[in-house]
N, C-alpha and C positions, 0 to 999 in steps of 0.2 A: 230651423226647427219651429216652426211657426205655425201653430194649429189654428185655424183657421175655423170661426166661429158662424155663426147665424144670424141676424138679427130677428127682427119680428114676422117680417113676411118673408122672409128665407134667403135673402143678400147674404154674402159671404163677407166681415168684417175684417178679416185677415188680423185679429187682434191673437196675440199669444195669449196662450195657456196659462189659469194658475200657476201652472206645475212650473212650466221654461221661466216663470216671474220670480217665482221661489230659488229656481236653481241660479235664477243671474243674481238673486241677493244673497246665497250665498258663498258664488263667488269673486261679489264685491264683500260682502264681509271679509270673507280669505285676504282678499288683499288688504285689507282697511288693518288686519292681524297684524298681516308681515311688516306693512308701511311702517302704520305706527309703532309698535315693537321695535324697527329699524330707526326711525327718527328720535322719540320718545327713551327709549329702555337700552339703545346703545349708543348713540352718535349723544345726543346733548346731557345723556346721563355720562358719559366719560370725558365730555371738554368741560363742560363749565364747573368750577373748582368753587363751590360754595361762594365765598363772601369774597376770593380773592380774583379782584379785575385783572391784573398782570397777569397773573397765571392763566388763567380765562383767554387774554384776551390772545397771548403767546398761542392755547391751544388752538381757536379758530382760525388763526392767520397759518399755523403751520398745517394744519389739517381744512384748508377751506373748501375744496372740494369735498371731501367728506360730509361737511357743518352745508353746504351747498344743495348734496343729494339729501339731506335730512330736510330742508325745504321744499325741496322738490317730491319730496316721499309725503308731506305734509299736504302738498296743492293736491296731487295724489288722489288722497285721503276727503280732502273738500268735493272733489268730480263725485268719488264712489260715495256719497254720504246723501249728496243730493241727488245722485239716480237712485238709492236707497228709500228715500222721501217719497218719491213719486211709485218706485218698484212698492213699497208696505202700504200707502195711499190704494193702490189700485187693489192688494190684495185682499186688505180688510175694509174698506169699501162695504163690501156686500154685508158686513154685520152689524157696521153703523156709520152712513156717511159723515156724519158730524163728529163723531170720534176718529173717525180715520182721518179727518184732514186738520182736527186738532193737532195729534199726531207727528202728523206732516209740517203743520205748522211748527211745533216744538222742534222740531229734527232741523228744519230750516234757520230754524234761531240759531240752534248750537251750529251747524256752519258756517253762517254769518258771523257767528264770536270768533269762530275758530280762522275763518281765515285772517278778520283784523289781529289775532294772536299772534298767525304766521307773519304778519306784515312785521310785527316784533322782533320776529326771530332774526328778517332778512337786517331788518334797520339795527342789529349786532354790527355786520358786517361794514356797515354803511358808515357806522361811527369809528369805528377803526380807521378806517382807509379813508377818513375825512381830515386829516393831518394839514396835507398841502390846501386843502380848500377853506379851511376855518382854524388859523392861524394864531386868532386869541384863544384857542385851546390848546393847552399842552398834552402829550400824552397821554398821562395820569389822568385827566379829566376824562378824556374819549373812551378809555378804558374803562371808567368807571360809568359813565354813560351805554356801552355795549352790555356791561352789565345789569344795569337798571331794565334796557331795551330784556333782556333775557327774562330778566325778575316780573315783565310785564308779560311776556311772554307766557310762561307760568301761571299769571292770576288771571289772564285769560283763558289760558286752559281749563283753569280750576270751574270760571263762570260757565265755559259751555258744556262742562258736563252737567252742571246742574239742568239746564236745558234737554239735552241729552237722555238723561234719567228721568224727566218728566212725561217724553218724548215715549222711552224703554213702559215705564207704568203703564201710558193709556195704551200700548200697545196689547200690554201682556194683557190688560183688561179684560181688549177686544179679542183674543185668542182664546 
């Protein structure tokens, strides 16, 4: 569905539409809904158990393919964010190039936060099932270490929204 434009002296550009620009960003939003909703609001809001690592770290190990897909719903979430950057770049464009790639540049950061976030989440898993490899740690240590890795998790999250929201502002500006 690729409309197919003009340039100056009448060459066909093969560039899409507004409109198919529009409609693929909102159905990378759509997904950006379910991922994170799935990652975020059900898989890491039901394993990790507040302050308590044992508990924590029993639910990843039992449920890790679950705590797994909710990493993989996250990387996800990184693809659709950054074709988002370039899909709202291209769209509002036309009302202020300087704003629109501010924009893009903001929306870029909070990816950037978000994926070293996610590197957190996976490095949960990495501290658990590091027992046999790093020896002068007991359990109890790793466990609480998985938790820490979660806790960073989180305050990265928390940084790339701010990004995120700056990103969300100049956009609405420009709308």
């Amino acid at each position: 569905m690729i409309i197919s434009e003009t340039d100056v002296i009448g060459r066909r550009t093969g560039e899409a539409s507004p409109l198919l620009k529009a409609r693929i960003a909102g159905v990378l939003y759509l997904i950006i809904i379910v991922t994170a909703g799935f990652a975020e609001g059900f898989v890491r809001d039901k394993l990790v158990v507040g302050s308590d690592a044992a508990a924590t770290a029993n639910n990843l190990l039992t449920h890790e393919l679950l705590y797994r897909a909710a990493g993989a719903a996250d990387l996800i979430n990184l693809v659709c964010d950054t074709v988002l950057a370039l899909l709202f770049y291209e769209l509002l464009k036309p009302v202020s190039r300087s704003l629109a790639l501010l924009a893009a540049f903001f929306r870029l950061v909070h990816v950037a936060i978000l994926a070293m976030s996610t590197l957190f989440h996976f490095a949960a898993l990495v501290w658990l099932r590091a027992a046999q490899d790093m020896p002068a740690f007991g359990t109890p240590q790793l466990q609480e270490l998985a938790l820490v890795s979660l806790k960073l998790h989180g305050q990265g999250y928390n940084i790339c929204l701010v990004f995120f929201g700056i990103a969300c502002l100049v956009m609405a500006y420009l709308i």
